[in-house]
C-alpha positions as CSV (number, residue, x, y, z in Angstrom):
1,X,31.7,-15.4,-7.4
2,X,28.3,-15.7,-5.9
3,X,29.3,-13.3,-2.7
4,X,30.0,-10.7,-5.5
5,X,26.7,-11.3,-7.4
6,X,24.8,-11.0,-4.1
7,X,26.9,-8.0,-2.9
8,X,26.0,-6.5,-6.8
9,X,22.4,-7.0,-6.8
10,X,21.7,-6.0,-3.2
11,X,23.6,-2.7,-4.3
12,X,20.9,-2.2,-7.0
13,X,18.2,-3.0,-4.4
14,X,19.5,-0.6,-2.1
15,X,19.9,2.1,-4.5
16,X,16.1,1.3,-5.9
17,X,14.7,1.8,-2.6
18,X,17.0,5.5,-2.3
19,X,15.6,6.1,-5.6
20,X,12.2,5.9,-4.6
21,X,12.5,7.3,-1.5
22,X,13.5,10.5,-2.9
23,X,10.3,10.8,-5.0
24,X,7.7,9.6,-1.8
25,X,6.1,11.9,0.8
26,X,7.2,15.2,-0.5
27,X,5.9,18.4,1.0
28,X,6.8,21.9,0.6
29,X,5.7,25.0,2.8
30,X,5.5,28.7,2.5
31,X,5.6,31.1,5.5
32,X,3.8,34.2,4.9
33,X,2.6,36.9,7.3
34,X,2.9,34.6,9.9
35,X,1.3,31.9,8.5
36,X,3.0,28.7,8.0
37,X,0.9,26.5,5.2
38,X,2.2,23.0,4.3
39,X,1.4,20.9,1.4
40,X,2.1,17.5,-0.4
41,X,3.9,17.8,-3.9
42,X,2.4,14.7,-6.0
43,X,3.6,16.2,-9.2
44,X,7.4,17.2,-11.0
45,X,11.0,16.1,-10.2
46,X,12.7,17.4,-7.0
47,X,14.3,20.5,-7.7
48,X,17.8,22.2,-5.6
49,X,19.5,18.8,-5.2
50,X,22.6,17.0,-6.8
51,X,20.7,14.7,-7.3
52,X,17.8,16.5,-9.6
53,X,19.6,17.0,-12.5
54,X,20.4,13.4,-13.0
55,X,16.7,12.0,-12.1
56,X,15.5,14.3,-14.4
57,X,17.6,13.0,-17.8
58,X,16.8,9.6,-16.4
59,X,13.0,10.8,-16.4
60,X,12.7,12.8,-19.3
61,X,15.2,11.8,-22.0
62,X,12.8,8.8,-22.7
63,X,10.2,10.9,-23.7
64,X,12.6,13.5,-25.4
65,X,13.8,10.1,-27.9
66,X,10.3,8.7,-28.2
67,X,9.1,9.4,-32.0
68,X,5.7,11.4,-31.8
69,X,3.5,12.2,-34.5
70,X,3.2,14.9,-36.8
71,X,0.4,17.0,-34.9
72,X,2.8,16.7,-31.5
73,X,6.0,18.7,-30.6
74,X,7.9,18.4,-27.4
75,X,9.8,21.4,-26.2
76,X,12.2,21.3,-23.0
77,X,13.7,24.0,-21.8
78,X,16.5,23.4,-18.7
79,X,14.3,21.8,-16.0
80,X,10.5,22.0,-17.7
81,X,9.0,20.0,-20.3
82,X,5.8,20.7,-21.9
83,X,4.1,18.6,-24.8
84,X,1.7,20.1,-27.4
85,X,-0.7,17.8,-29.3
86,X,-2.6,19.7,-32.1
87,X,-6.2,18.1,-32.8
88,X,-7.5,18.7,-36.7
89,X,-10.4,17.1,-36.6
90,X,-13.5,19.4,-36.1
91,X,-16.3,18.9,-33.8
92,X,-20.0,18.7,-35.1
């Protein structure tokens, strides 16, 4: 019984460090002209992998259940999510 409680929680280790791996040191690049520019992506789920869809309900359907308040409405839309918070008080 322990072998199997070992074998269950090095699993979830295992698949915590995937998980994470698949969200650290992100880049993209565009080729243009001849020009090849690189740059880190610190921002937004990974997109164009089997994966994706399933990180992003993990990600995003906490926030889609949360209860917000009246001034704030949550809108998303296949792969995007944008939050609008209204302000009504008035500046001086």
């Amino acid at each position: 019984m322990e072998h199997a409680i070992n074998n269950k929680k090095n699993t979830y280790i295992h698949t915590y460090r995937l998980c994470g791996s698949y969200f650290n040191e992100r880049t993209t690049f565009l080729t243009m002209n001849n020009c090849l520019v690189h740059r880190k992506i610190r921002k937004g789920c990974p997109q164009g992998s089997a994966s994706g869809l399933g990180f992003w309900n993990l990600l995003y359907n906490s926030l889609l259940n949360l209860e917000y308040t009246k001034n704030t409405k949550v809108i998303a839309y296949t792969d995007d999510l944008m939050i609008l918070v209204r302000n009504n008080s008035s500046r001086s």
